[in-house]
N, CA and C atoms as an extended XYZ file, in Angstrom:
582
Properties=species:S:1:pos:R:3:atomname:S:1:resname:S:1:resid:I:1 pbc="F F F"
N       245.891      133.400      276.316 N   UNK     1
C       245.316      134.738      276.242 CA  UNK     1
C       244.491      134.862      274.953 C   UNK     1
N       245.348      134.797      273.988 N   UNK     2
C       244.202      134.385      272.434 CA  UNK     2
C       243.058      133.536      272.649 C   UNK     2
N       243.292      132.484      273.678 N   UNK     3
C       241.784      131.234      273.425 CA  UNK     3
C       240.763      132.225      273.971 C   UNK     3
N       241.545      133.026      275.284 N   UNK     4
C       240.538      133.688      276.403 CA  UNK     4
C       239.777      135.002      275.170 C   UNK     4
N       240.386      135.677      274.761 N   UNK     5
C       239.752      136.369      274.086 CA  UNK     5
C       238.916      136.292      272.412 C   UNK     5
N       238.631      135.139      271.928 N   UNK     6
C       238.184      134.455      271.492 CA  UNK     6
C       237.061      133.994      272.161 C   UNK     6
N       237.204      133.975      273.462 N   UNK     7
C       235.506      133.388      273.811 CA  UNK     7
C       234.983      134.341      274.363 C   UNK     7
N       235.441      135.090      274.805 N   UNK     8
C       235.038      136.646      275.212 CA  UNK     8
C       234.077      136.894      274.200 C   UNK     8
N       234.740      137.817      272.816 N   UNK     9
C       234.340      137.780      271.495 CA  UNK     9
C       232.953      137.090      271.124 C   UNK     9
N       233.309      135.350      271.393 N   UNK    10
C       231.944      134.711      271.089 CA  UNK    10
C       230.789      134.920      272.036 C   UNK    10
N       231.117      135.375      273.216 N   UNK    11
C       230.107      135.479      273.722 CA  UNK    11
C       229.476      136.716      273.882 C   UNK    11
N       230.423      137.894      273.188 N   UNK    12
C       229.272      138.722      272.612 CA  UNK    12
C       228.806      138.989      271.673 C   UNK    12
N       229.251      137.927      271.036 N   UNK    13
C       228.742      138.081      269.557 CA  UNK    13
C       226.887      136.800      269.497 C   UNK    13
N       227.371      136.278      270.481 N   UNK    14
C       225.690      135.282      270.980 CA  UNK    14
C       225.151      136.195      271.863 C   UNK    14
N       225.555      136.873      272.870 N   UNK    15
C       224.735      138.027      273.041 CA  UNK    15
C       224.092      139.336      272.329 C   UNK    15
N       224.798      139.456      270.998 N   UNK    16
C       224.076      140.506      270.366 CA  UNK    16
C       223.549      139.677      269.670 C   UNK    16
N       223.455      138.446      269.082 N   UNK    17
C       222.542      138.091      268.193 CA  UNK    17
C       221.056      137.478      269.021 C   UNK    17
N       221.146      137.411      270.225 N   UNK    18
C       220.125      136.923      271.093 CA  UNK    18
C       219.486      138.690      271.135 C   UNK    18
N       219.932      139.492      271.228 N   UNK    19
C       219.328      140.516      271.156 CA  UNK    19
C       218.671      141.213      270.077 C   UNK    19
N       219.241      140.617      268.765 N   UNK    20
C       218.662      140.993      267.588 CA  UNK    20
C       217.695      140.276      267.528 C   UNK    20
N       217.716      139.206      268.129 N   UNK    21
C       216.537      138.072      267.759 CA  UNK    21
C       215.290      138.548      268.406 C   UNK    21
N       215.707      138.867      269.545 N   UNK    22
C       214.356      139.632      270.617 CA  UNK    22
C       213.894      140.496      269.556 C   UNK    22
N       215.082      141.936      269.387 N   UNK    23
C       214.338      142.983      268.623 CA  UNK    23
C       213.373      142.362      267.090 C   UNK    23
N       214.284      141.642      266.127 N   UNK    24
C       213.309      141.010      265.538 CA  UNK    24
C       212.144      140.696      265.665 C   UNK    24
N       211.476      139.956      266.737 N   UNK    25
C       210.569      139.359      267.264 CA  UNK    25
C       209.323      140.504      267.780 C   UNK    25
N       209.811      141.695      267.748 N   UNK    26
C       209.279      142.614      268.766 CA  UNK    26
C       208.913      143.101      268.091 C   UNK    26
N       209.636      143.379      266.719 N   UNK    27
C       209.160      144.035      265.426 CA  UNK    27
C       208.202      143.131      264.565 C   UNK    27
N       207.766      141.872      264.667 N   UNK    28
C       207.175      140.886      264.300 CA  UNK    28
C       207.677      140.405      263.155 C   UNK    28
N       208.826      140.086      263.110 N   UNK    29
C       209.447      139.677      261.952 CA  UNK    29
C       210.177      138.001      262.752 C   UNK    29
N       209.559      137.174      261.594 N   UNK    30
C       210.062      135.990      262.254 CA  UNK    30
C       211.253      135.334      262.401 C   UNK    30
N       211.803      134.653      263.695 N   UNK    31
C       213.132      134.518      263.751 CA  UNK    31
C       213.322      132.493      263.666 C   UNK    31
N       214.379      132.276      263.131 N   UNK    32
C       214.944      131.107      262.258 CA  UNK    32
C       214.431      129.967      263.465 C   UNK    32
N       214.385      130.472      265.123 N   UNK    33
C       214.585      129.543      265.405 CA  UNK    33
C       213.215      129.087      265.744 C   UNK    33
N       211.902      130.127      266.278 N   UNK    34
C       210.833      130.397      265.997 CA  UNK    34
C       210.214      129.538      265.339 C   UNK    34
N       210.626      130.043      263.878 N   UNK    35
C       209.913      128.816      263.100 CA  UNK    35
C       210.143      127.427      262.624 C   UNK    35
N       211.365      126.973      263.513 N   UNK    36
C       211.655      126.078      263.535 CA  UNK    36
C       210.929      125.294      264.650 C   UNK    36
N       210.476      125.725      265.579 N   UNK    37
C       209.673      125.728      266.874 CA  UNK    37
C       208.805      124.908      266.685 C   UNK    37
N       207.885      126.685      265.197 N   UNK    38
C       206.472      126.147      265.134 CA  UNK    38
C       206.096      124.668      263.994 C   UNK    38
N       207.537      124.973      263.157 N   UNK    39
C       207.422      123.421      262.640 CA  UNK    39
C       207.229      122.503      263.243 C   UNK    39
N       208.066      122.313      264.331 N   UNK    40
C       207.929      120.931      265.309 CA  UNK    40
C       206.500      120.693      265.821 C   UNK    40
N       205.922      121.825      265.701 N   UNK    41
C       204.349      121.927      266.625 CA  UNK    41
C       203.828      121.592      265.838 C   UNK    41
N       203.257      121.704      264.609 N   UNK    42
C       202.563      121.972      263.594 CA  UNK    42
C       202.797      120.362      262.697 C   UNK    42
N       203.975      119.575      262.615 N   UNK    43
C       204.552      118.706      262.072 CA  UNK    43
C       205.121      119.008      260.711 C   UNK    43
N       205.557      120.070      260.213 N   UNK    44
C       205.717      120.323      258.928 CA  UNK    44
C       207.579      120.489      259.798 C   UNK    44
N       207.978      120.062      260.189 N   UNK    45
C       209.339      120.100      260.517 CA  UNK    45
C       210.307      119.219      259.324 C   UNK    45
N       211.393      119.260      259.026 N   UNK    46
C       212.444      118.669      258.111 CA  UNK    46
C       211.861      117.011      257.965 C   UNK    46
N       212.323      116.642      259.504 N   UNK    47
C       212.078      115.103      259.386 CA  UNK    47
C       210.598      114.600      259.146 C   UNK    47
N       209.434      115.270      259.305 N   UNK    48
C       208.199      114.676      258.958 CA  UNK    48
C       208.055      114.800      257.445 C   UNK    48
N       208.617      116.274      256.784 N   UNK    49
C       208.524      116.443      255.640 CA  UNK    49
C       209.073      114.864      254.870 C   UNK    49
N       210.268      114.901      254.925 N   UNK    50
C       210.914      113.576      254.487 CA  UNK    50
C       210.300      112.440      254.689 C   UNK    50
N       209.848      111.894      255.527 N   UNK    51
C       209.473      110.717      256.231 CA  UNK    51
C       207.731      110.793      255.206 C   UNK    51
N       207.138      111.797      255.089 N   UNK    52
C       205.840      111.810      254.499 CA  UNK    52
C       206.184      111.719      252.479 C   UNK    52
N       207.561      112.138      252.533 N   UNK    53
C       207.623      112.286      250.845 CA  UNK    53
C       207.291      113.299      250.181 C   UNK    53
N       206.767      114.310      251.045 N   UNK    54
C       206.278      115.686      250.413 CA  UNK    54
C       207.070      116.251      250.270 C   UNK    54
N       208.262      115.999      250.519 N   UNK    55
C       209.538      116.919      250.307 CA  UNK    55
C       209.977      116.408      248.943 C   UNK    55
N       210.215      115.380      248.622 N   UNK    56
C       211.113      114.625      247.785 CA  UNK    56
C       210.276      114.999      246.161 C   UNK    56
N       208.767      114.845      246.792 N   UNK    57
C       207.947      115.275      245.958 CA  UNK    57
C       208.071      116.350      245.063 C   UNK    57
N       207.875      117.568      246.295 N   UNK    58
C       208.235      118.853      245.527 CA  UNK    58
C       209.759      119.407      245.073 C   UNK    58
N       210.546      118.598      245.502 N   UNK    59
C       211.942      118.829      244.514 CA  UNK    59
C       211.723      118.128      243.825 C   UNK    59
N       211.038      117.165      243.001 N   UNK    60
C       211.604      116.321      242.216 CA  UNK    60
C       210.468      117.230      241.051 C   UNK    60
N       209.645      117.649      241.305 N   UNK    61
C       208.567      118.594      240.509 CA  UNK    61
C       209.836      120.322      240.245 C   UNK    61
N       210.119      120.567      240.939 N   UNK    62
C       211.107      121.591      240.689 CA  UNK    62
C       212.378      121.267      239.782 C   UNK    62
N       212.917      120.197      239.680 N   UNK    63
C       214.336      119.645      239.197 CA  UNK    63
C       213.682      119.686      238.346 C   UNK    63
N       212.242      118.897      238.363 N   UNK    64
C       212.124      118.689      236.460 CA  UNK    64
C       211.795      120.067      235.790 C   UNK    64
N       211.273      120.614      236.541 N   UNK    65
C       210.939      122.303      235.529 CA  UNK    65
C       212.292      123.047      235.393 C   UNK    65
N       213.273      122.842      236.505 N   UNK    66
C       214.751      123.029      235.979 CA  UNK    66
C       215.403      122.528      234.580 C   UNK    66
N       214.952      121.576      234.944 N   UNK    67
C       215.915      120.581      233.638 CA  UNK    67
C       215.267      120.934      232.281 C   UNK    67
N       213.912      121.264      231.968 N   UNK    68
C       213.509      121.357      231.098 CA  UNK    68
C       213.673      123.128      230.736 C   UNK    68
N       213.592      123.717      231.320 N   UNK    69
C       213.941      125.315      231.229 CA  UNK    69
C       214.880      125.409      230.913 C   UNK    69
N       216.079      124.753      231.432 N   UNK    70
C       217.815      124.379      231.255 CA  UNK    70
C       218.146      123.779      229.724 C   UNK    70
N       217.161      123.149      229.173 N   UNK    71
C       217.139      122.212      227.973 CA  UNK    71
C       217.059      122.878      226.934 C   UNK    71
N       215.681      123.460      227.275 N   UNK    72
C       214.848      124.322      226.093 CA  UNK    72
C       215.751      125.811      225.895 C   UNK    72
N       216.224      126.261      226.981 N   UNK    73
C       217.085      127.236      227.035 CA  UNK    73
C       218.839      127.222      226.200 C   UNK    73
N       218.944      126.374      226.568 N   UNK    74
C       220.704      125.753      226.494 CA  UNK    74
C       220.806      125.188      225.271 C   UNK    74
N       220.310      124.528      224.498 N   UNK    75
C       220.453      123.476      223.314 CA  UNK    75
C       220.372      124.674      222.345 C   UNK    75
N       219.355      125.665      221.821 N   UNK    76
C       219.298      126.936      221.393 CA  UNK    76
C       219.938      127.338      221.272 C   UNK    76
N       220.738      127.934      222.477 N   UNK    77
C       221.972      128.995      222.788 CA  UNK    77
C       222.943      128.416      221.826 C   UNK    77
N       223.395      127.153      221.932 N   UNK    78
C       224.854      126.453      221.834 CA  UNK    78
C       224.795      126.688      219.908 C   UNK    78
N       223.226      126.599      219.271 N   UNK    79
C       223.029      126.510      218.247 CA  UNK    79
C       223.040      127.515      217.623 C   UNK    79
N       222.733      128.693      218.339 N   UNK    80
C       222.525      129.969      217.561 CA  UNK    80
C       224.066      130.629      218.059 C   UNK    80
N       224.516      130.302      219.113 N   UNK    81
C       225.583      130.949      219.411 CA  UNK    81
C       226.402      130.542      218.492 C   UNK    81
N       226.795      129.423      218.239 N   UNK    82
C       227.583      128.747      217.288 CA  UNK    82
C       227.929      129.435      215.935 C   UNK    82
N       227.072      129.315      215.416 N   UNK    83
C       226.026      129.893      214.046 CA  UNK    83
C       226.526      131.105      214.043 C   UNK    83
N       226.451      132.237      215.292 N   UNK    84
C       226.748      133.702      214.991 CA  UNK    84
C       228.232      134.163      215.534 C   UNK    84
N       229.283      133.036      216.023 N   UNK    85
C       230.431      132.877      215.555 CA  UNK    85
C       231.043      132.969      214.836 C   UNK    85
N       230.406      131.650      214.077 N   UNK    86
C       231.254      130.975      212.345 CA  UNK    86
C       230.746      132.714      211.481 C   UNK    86
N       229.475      132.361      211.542 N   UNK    87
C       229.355      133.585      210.349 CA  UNK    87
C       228.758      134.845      210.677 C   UNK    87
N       229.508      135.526      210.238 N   UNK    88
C       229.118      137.180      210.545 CA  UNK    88
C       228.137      138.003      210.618 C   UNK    88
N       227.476      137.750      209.285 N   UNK    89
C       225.777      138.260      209.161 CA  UNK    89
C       225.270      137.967      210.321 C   UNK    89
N       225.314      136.446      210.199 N   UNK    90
C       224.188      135.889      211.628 CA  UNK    90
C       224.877      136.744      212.980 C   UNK    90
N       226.166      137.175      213.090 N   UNK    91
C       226.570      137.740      214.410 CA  UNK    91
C       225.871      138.966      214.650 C   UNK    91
N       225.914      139.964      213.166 N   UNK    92
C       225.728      141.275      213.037 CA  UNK    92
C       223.680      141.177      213.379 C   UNK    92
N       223.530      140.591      212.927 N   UNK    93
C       221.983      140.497      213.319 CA  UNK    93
C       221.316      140.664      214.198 C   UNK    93
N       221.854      139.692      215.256 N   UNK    94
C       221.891      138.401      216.296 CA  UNK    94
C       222.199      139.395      218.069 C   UNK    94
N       223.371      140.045      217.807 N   UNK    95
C       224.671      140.029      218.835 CA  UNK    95
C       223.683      141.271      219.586 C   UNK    95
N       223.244      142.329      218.604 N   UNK    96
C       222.807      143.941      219.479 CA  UNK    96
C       221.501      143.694      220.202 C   UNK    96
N       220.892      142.767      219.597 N   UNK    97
C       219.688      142.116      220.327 CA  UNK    97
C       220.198      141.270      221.782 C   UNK    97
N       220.778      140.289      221.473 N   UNK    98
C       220.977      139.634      222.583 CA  UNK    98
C       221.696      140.669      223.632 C   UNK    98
N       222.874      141.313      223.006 N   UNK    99
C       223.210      141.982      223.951 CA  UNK    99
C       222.477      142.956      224.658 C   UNK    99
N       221.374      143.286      224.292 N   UNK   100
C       220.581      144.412      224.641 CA  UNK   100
C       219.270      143.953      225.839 C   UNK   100
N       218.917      142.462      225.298 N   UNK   101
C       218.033      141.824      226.105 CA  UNK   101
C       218.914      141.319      227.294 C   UNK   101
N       219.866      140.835      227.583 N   UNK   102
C       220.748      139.898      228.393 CA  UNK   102
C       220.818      140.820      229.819 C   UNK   102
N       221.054      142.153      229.652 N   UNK   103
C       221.093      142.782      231.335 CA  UNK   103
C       219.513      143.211      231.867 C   UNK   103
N       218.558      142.949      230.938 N   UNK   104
C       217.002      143.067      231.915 CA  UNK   104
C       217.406      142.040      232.616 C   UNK   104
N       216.788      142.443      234.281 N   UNK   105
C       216.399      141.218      235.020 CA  UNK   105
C       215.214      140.282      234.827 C   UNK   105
N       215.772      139.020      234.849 N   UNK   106
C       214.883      137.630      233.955 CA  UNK   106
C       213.733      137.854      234.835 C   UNK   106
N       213.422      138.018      236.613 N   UNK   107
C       212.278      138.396      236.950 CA  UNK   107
C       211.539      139.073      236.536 C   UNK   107
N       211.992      140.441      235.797 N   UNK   108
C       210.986      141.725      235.464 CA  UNK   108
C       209.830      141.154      234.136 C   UNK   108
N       210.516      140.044      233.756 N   UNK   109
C       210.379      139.794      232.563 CA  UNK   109
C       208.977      139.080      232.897 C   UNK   109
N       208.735      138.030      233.646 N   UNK   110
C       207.973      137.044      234.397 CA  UNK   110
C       206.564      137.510      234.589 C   UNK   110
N       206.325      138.946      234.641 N   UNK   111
C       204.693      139.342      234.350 CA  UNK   111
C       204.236      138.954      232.868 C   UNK   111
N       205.299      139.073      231.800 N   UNK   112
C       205.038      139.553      230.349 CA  UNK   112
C       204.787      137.827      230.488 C   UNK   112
N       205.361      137.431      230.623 N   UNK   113
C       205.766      135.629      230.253 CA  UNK   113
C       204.237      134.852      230.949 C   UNK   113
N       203.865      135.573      232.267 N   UNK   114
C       202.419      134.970      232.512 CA  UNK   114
C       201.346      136.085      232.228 C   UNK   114
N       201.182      136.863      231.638 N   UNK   115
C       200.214      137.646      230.732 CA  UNK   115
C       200.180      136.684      229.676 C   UNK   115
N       201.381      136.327      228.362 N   UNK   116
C       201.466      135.595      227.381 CA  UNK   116
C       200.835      133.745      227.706 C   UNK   116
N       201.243      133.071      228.903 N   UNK   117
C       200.952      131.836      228.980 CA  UNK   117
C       200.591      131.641      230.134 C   UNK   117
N       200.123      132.697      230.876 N   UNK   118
C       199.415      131.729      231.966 CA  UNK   118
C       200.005      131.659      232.955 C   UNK   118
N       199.882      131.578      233.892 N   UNK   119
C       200.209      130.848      235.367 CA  UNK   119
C       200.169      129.352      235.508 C   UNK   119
N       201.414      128.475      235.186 N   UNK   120
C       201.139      127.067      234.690 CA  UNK   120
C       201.899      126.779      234.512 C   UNK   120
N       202.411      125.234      234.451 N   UNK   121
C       204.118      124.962      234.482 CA  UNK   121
C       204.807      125.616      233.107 C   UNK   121
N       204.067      125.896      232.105 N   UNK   122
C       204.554      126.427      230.765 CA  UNK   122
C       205.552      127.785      231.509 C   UNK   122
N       204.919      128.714      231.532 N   UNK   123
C       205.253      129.947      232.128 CA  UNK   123
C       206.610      129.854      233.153 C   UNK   123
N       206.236      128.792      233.607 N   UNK   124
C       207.610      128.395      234.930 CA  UNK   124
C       209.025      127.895      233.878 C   UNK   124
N       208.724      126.669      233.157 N   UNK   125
C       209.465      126.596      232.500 CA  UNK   125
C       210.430      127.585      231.211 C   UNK   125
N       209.356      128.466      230.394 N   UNK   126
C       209.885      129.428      229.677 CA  UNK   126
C       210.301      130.805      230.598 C   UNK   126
N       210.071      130.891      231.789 N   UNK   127
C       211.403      131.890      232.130 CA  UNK   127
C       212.927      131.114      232.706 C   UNK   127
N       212.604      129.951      233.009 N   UNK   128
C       214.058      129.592      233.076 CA  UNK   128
C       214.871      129.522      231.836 C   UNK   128
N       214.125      128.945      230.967 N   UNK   129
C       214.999      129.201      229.536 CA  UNK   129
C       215.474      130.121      229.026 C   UNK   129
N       214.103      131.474      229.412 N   UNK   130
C       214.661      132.770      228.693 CA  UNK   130
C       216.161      133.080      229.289 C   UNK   130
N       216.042      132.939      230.681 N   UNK   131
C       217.208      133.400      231.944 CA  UNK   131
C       218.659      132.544      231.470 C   UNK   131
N       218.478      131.134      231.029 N   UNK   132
C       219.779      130.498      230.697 CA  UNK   132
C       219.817      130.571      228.857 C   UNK   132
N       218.892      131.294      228.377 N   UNK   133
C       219.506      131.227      227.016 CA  UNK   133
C       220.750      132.196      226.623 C   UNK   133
N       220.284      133.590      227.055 N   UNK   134
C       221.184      134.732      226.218 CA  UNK   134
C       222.576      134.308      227.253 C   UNK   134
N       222.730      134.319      228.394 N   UNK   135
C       224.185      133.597      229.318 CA  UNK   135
C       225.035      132.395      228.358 C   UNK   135
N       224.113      131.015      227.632 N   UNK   136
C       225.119      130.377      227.166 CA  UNK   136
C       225.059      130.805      225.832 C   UNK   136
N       223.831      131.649      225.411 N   UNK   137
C       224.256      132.315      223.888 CA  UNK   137
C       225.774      133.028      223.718 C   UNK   137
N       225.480      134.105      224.942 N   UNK   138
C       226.936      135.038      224.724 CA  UNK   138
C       227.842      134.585      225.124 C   UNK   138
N       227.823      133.306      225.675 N   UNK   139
C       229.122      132.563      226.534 CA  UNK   139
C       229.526      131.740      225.580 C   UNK   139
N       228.930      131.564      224.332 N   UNK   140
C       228.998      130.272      223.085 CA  UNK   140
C       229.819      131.516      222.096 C   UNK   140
N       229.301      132.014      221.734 N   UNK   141
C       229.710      132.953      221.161 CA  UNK   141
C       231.328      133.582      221.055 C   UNK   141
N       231.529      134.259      221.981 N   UNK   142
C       232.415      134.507      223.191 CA  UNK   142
C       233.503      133.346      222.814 C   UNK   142
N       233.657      132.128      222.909 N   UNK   143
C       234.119      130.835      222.557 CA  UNK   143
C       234.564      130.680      221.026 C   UNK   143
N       233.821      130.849      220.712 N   UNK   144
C       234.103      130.954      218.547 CA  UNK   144
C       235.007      131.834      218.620 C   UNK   144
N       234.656      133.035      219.081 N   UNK   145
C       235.304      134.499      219.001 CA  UNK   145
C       236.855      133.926      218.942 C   UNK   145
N       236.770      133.338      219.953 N   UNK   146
C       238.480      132.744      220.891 CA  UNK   146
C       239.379      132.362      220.198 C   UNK   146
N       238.237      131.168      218.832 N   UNK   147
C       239.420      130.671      218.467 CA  UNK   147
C       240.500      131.102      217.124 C   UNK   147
N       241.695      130.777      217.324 N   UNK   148
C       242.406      131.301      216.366 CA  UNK   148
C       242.011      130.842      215.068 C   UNK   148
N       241.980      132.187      214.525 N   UNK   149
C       241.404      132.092      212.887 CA  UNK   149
C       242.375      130.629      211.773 C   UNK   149
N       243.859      130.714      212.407 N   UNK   150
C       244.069      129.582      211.501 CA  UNK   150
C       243.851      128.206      211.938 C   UNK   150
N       243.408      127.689      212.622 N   UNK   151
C       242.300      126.346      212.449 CA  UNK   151
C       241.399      126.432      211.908 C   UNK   151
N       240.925      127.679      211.628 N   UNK   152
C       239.745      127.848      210.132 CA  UNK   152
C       240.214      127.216      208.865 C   UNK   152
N       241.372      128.258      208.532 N   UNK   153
C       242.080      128.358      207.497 CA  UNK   153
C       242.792      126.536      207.234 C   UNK   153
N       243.308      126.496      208.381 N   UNK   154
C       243.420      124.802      208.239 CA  UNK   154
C       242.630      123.671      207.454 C   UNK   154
N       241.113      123.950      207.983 N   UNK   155
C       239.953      122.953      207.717 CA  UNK   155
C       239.764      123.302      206.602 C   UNK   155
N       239.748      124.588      206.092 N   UNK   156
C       239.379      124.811      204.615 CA  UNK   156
C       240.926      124.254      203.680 C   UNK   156
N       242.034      124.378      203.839 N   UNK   157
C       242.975      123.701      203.244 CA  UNK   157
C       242.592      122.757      202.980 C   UNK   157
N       242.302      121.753      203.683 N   UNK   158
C       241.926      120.181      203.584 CA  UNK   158
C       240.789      120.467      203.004 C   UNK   158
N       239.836      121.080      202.440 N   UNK   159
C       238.645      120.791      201.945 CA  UNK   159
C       237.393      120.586      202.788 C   UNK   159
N       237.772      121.136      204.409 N   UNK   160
C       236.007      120.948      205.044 CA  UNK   160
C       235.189      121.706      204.271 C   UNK   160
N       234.002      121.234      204.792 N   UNK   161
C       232.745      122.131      204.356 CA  UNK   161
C       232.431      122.948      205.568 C   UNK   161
N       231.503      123.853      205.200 N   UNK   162
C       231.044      124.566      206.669 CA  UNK   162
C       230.494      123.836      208.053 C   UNK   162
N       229.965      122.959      207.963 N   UNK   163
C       229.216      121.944      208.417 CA  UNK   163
C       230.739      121.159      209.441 C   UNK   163
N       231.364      120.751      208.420 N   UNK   164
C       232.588      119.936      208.762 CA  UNK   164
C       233.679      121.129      209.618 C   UNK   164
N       234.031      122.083      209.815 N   UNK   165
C       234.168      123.338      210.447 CA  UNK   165
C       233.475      123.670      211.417 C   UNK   165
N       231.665      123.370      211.469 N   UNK   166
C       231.441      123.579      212.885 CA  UNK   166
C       231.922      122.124      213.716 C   UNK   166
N       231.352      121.109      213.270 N   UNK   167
C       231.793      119.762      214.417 CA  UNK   167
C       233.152      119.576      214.330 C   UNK   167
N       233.851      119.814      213.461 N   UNK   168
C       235.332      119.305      213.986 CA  UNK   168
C       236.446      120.269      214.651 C   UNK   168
N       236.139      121.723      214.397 N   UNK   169
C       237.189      122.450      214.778 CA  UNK   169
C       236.090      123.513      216.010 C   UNK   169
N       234.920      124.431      215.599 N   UNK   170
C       234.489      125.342      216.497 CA  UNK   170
C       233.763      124.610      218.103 C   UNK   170
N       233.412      123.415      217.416 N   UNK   171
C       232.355      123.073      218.647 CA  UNK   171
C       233.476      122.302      219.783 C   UNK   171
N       234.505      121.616      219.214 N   UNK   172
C       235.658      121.107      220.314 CA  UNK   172
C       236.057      122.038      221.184 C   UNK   172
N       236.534      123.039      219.755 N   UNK   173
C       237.744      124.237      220.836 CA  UNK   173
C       236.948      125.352      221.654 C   UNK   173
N       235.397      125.075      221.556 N   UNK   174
C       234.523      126.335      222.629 CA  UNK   174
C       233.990      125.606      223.364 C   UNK   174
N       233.577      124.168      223.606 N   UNK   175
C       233.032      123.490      224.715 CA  UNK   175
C       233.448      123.826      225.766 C   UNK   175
N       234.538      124.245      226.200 N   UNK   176
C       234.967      124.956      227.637 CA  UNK   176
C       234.455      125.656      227.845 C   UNK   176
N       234.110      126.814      226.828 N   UNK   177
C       233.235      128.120      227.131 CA  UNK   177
C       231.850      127.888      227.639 C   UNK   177
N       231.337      126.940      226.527 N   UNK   178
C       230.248      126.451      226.397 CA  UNK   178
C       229.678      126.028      228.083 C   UNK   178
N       230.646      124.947      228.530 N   UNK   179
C       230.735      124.347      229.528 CA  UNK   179
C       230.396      125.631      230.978 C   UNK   179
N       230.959      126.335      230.589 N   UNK   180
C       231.259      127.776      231.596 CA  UNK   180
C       229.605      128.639      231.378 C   UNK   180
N       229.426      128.796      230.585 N   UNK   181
C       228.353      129.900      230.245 CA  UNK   181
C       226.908      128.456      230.963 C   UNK   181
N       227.385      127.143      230.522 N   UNK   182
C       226.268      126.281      230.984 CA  UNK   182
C       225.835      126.175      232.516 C   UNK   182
N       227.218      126.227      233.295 N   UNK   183
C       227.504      126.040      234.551 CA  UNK   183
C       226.692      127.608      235.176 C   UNK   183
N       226.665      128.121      234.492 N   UNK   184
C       226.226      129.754      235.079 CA  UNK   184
C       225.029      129.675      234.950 C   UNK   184
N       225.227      129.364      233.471 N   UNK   185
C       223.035      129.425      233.425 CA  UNK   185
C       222.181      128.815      234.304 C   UNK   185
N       222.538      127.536      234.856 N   UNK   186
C       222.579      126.772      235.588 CA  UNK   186
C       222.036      127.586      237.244 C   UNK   186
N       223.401      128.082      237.518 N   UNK   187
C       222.891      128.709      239.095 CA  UNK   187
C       221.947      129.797      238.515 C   UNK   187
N       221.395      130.354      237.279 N   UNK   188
C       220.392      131.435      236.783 CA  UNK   188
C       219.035      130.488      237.372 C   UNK   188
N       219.121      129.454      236.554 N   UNK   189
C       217.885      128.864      236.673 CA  UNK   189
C       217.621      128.089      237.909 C   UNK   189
N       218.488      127.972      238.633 N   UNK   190
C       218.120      127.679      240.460 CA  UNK   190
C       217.296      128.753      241.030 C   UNK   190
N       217.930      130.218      240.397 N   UNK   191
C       217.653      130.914      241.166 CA  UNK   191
C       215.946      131.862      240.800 C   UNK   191
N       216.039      131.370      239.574 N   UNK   192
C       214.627      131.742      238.854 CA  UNK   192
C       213.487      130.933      239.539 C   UNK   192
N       213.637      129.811      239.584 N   UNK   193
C       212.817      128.906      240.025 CA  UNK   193
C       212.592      129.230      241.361 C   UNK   193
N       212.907      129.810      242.486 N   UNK   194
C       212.929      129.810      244.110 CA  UNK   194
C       212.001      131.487      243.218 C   UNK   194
C-alpha cells in the first residue's frame, strides 16, 4: 500500500511538473529540457563542448581568475587580521571599517571596481579578492580573539619577541579559524565569478 501510494504521488508530481513546463514555455521562458534539445541541434551540447576543449578551456581561464582573487584576497586578510588581533591599536583602527564594509553586497560593489579598472581580467580578479578578503579578515581575527591570553603570557615568560608570538603561538592556535573563514571565502569567490 505505501509502494502503491508512492507512485501515485510520483506521478503527480511528473504531471504537474510537465504542466509547469508547458506553462513555462507559453510564457516564453525557457525550459531545462528545451535547451538541452537546442544544444544537441546547434552542437554546443556537454559532449561536443568537451570533445572540442572549449569547455576545459573556459574553466581553466575561470579557476585561474579564482585562484588569483582567492590569493590576492586571502594572504592580506591572514596578515592584517593577524596584526589586529595581537595588537589593539591596529584592531581599534582596522575592525569599524571592516566591519562596516563586510555586509555590502560584493556585487553592488562591481560597477565602482569597473568604473576604477575597466572591464578586463583586472576588475574580475579584484572583486573576488575584495569578496574573500574582509570574510578571512574577520574570520582571522575572530581566531586571535579565541585564544587564551595565557599562552601570551607564556611566550613572553620565556622571552619571545612579538614576531616570535605571532609564528609560534597566534598563527598555530587560529589556523582552524583561518582554515574556516578560507573555506567560506572560497564558496564567495565561486560565486562572484558566475
Amino acid at each position: 500500500i505505501e509502494a502503491a501510494r508512492r507512485f501515485v504521488e510520483a506521478g503527480f508530481g511528473l504531471a504537474a511538473t510537465a504542466g509547469t513546463a508547458d506553462a513555462l514555455e507559453a510564457a516564453g521562458i525557457p525550459v531545462a529540457t528545451r535547451v538541452a534539445k537546442v544544444g544537441e541541434a546547434t552542437g554546443t551540447d556537454a559532449v561536443a563542448l568537451i570533445a572540442s576543449g572549449e569547455l576545459v578551456r573556459h574553466t581553466s581561464v575561470s579557476m585561474a581568475r579564482i585562484l588569483a582573487g582567492f590569493t590576492l584576497g586571502a594572504l592580506p586578510a591572514v596578515a592584517l587580521g593577524m596584526l589586529m588581533g595581537i595588537w589593539r591599536p591596529a584592531r581599534m583602527a582596522f575592525e569599524p571599517l571592516a566591519a562596516a564594509i563586510y555586509p555590502i553586497p560584493k556585487i553592488a560593489i562591481l560597477p565602482l571596481v569597473i568604473i576604477l579598472l575597466g572591464i578586463g581580467e583586472t576588475s574580475k580578479v579584484v572583486i573576488i579578492a575584495i569578496s574573500v578578503f574582509f570574510l578571512v579578515l574577520l574570520h582571522t581575527v575572530a581566531g586571535v580573539l579565541a585564544i587564551d591570553p595565557r599562552y601570551f603570557e607564556v611566550g613572553r615568560n620565556l622571552g619571545a619577541k612579538r614576531w616570535q608570538l605571532y609564528w609560534t603561538i597566534a598563527f598555530p592556535a587560529t589556523l582552524p579559524t583561518i582554515m574556516s573563514g578560507a573555506k567560506l571565502g572560497m564558496g564567495f569567490a565561486l560565486t562572484v565569478i558566475v
